[in-house]
Structures are given as structure tokens and as C-alpha cells.
VOKOL-980871 format. One record per residue: residue number from 1; residue in one letter; x, z, y of N, C-alpha, C in turn. Coordinates in pm, whole numbers. Layout:
> NUM  A  X  Z  Y  X  Z  Y  X  Z  Y
...
# end
This chain:
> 1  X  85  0  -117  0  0  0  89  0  124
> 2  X  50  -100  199  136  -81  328  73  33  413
> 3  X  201  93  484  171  165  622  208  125  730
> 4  X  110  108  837  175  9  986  215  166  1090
> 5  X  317  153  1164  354  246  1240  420  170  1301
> 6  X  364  173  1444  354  108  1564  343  -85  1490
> 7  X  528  -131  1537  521  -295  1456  557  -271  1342
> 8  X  589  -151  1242  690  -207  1172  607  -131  1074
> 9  X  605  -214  981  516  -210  862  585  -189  720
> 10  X  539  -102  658  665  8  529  545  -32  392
> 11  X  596  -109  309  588  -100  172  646  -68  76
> 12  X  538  46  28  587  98  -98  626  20  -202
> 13  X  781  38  -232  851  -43  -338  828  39  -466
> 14  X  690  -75  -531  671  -11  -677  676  -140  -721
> 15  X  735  -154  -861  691  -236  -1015  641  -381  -950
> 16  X  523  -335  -947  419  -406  -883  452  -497  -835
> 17  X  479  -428  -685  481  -484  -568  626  -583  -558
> 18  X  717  -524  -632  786  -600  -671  779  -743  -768
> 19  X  704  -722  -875  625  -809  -941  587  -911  -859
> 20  X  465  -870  -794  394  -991  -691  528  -1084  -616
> 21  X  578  -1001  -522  683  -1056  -467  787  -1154  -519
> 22  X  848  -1164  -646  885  -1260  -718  856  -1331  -764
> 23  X  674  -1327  -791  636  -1441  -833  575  -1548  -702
> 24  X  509  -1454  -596  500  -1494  -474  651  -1624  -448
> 25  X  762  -1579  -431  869  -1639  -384  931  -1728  -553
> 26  X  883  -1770  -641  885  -1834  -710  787  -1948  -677
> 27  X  686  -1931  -681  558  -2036  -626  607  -2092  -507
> 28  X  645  -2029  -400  675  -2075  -278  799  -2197  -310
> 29  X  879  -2193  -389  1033  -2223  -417  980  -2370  -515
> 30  X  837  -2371  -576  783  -2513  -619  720  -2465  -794
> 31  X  803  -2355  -831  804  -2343  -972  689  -2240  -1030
> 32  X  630  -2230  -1178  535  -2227  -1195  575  -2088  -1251
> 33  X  530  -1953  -1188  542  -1847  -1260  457  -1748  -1269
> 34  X  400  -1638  -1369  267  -1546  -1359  363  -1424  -1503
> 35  X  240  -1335  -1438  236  -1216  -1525  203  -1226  -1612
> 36  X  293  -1151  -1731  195  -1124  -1858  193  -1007  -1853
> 37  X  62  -961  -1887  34  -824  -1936  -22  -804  -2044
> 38  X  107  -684  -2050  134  -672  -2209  71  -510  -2224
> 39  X  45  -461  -2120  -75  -308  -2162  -167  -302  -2227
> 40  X  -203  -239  -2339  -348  -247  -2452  -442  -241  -2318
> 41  X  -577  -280  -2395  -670  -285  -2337  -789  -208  -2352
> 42  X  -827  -116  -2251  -934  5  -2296  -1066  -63  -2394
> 43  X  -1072  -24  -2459  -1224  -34  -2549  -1277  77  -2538
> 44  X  -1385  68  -2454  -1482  184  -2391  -1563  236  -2551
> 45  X  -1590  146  -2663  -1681  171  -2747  -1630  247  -2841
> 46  X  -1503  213  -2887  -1426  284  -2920  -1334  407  -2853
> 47  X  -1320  403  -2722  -1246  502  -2635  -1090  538  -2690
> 48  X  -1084  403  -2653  -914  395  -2681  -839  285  -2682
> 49  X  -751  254  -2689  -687  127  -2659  -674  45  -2775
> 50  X  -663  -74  -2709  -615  -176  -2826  -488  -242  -2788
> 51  X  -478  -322  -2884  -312  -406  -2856  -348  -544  -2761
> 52  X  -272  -580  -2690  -314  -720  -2580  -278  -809  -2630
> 53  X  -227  -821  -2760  -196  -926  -2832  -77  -1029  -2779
> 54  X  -15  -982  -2718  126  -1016  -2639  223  -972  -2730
> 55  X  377  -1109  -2691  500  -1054  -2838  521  -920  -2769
> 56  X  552  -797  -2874  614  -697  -2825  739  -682  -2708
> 57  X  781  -634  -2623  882  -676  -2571  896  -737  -2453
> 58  X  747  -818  -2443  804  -991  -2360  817  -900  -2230
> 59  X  830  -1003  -2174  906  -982  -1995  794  -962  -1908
> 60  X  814  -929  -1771  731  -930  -1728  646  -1053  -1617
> 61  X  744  -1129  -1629  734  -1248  -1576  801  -1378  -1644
> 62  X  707  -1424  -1677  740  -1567  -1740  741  -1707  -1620
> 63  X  873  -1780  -1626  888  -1915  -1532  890  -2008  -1603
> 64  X  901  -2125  -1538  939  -2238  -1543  1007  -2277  -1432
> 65  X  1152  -2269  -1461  1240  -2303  -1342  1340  -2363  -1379
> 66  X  1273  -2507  -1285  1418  -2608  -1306  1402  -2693  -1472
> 67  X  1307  -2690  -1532  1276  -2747  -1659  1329  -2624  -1748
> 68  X  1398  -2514  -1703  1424  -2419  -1792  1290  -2248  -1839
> 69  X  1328  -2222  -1948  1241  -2109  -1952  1321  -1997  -1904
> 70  X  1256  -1920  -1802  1302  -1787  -1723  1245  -1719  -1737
> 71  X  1261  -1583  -1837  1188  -1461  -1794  1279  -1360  -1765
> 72  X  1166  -1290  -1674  1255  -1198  -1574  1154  -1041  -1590
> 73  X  1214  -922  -1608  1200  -792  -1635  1216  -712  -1530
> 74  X  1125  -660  -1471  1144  -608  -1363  1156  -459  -1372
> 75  X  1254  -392  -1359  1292  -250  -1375  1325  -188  -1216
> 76  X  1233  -153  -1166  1260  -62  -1016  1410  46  -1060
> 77  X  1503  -26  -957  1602  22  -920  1548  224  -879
> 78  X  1450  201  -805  1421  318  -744  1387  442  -800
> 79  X  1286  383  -903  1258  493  -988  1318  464  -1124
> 80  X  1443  445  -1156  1503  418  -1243  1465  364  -1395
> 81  X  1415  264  -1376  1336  229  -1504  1417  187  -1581
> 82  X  1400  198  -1706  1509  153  -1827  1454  29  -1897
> 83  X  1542  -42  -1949  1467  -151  -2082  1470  -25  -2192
> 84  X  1352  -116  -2255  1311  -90  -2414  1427  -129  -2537
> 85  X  1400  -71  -2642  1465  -194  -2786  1422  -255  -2771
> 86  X  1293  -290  -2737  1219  -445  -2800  1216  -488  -2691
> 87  X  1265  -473  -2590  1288  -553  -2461  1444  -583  -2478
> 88  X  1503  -569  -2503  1654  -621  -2532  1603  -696  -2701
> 89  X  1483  -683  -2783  1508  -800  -2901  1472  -874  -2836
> 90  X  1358  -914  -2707  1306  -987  -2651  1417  -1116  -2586
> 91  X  1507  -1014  -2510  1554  -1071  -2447  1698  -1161  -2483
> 92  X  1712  -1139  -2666  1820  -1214  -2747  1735  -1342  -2792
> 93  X  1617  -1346  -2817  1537  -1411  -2909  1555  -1527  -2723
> 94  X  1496  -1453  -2651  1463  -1568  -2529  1626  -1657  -2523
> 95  X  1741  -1594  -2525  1893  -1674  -2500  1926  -1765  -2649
> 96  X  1874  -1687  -2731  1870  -1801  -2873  1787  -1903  -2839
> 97  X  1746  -1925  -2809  1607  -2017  -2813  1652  -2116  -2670
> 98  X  1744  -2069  -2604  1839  -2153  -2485  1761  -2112  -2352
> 99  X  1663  -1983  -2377  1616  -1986  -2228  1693  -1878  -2126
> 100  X  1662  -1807  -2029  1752  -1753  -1965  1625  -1642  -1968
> 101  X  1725  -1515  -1942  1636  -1404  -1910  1737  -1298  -1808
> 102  X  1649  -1200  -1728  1743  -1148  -1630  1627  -1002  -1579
> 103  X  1688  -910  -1554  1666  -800  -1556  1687  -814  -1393
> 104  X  1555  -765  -1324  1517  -773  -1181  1523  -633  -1132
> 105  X  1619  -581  -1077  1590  -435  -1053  1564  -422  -905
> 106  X  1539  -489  -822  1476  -554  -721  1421  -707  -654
> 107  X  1313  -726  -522  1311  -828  -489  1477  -870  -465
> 108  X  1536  -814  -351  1643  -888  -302  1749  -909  -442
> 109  X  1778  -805  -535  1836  -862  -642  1787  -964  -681
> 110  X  1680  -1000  -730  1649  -1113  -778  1651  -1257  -697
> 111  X  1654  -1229  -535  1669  -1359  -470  1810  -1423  -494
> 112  X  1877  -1306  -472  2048  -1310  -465  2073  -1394  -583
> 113  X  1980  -1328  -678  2057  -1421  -817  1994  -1568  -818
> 114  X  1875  -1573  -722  1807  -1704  -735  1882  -1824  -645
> 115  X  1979  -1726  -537  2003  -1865  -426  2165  -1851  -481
> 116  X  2230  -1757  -605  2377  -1811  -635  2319  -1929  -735
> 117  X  2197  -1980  -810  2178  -2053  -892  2234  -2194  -851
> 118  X  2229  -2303  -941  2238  -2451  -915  2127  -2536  -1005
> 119  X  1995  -2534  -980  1890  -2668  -1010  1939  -2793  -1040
# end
């Protein structure tokens, strides 16, 4: 949620917001990228979760950049988020398979790594 005080306007750097923001500046940049969500899904009838039927592991953002497959894991630097095991099997299976994967521990990390790239 932003807070405006006076001009200068403060967003809370969560997950999220980070999330949006990379895929925001992926779209902008031409290339085709979205969330998967991989959180079970409440079943009210049952009162409890189910599985989202997503590979264990996957990333949190899946691309298409540059004709290549990119997924990118977004771990807030801030609140120190860790990868999983099955986010590191995820992320061998994605480099076998010739795609690239990269651990986002911020927006500006992730631009940095987007404008040392070559398309």
C-alpha cells in the first residue's frame, strides 16, 4: 500500500509488490510474463486446502524473453526469504532443459541483471 507524504510517495517493499513490478517492467520491455500461483486453494466445503496443481517448486514468475524460457523467484532481500529444496530441483530441471532461471531478491536487482543482458 502506498503512503503519500507531502510529494513523495513510500511503497511498501513486499513479495508482491515486488512481483507486480517485474512483471510490470517485463511487459513494458515487449516480453510476455505472469504469475503462477502455486498456493493450495481454500475449499470452503471441505475447510481446507487443496493442491493448485502447479510443478512443486516452480518460480514465481514465468517469461518469455528473447525466445528464451526465464523464470525468476522472487525472495525479498528485506525480509530475508530463503529458496526451498524444491525450488533449487526446480531451478536445475529449468537450466537442463536450456532455460535460464534467477533468484530476484529485488526490483532493482532484477533490472540490473536485465540491462547487463544481450537479446
Amino acid at each position: 500500500m502506498a503512503k503519500t507524504t507531502g510529494r513523495l510517495v513510500r511503497v511498501k517493499l513486499t513479495s508482491g509488490n515486488i512481483t507486480r513490478g517485474i512483471i510490470n517492467y517485463l511487459t513494458v520491455k515487449g516480453h510476455l510474463a505472469f504469475r503462477i500461483q502455486s498456493t493450495g486453494l481454500w475449499d470452503p466445503v471441505k475447510k481446507q486446502f487443496r493442491q493448485s496443481g502447479s510443478k512443486k517448486g516452480v518460480a514465481d514468475i514465468i517469461c518469455c524473453y528473447g525466445g528464451k524460457f526465464l523464470a525468476i523467484e522472487v525472495k525479498n532481500e528485506k525480509t530475508h526469504d530463503r529458496i526451498r529444496p524444491d525450488q533449487i530441483t526446480f531451478s536445475r530441471d529449468v537450466a537442463a532443459a536450456g532455460g535460464i532461471y534467477i533468484i530476484a531478491r529485488s526490483y532493482k536487482a532484477f533490472t540490473d541483471w536485465y540491462e547487463s543482458q544481450e537479446l
